[in-house]
C-alpha positions in Angstrom: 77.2 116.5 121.0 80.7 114.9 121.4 79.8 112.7 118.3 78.8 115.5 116.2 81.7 117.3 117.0 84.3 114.3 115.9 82.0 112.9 113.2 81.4 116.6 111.3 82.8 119.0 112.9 86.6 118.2 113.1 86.5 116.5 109.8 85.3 120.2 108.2 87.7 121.8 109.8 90.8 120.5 108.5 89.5 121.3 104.9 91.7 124.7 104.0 89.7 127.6 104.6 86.7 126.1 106.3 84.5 128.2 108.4 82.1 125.8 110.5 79.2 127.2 112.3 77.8 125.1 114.5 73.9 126.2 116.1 71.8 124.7 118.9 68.3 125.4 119.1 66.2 124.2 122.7 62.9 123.7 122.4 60.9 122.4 125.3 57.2 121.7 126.7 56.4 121.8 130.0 52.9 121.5 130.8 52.6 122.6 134.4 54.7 125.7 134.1 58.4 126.7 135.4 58.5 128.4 138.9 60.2 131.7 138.9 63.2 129.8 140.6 63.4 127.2 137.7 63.7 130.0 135.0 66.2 131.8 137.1 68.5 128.7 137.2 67.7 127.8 133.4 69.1 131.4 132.6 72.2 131.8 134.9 73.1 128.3 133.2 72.3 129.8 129.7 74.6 132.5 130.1 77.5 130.6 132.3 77.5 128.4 128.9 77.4 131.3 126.5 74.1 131.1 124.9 73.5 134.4 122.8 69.8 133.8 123.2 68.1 133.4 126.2 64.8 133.7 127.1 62.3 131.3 128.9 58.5 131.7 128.2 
């Protein structure tokens, strides 16, 4: 992310009048399932970090 940010992102925004938008999207598998205790902490982190969606299913 650190390279995105000085490779795009701070090169767009010294352009006059810019607006940058920058999304990430999480997709993950996990096979055997997420205990309730796993999806609790993957949710308390989501929000500490300011996701605006959350959700685990």
């Amino acid at each position: 992310m650190h390279q995105i940010v000085e490779a795009i992102v701070e090169q767009l925004t010294t352009l006059p009048g810019s607006k940058v938008t920058l999304r990430l999207e999480i997709d993950a598998e996990v096979p055997s399932g997420l205990d309730r205790a796993k999806v609790r902490t993957l949710i308390e982190n989501a929000n500490t970090l300011g996701f605006s969606e959350r959700s685990v299913e």
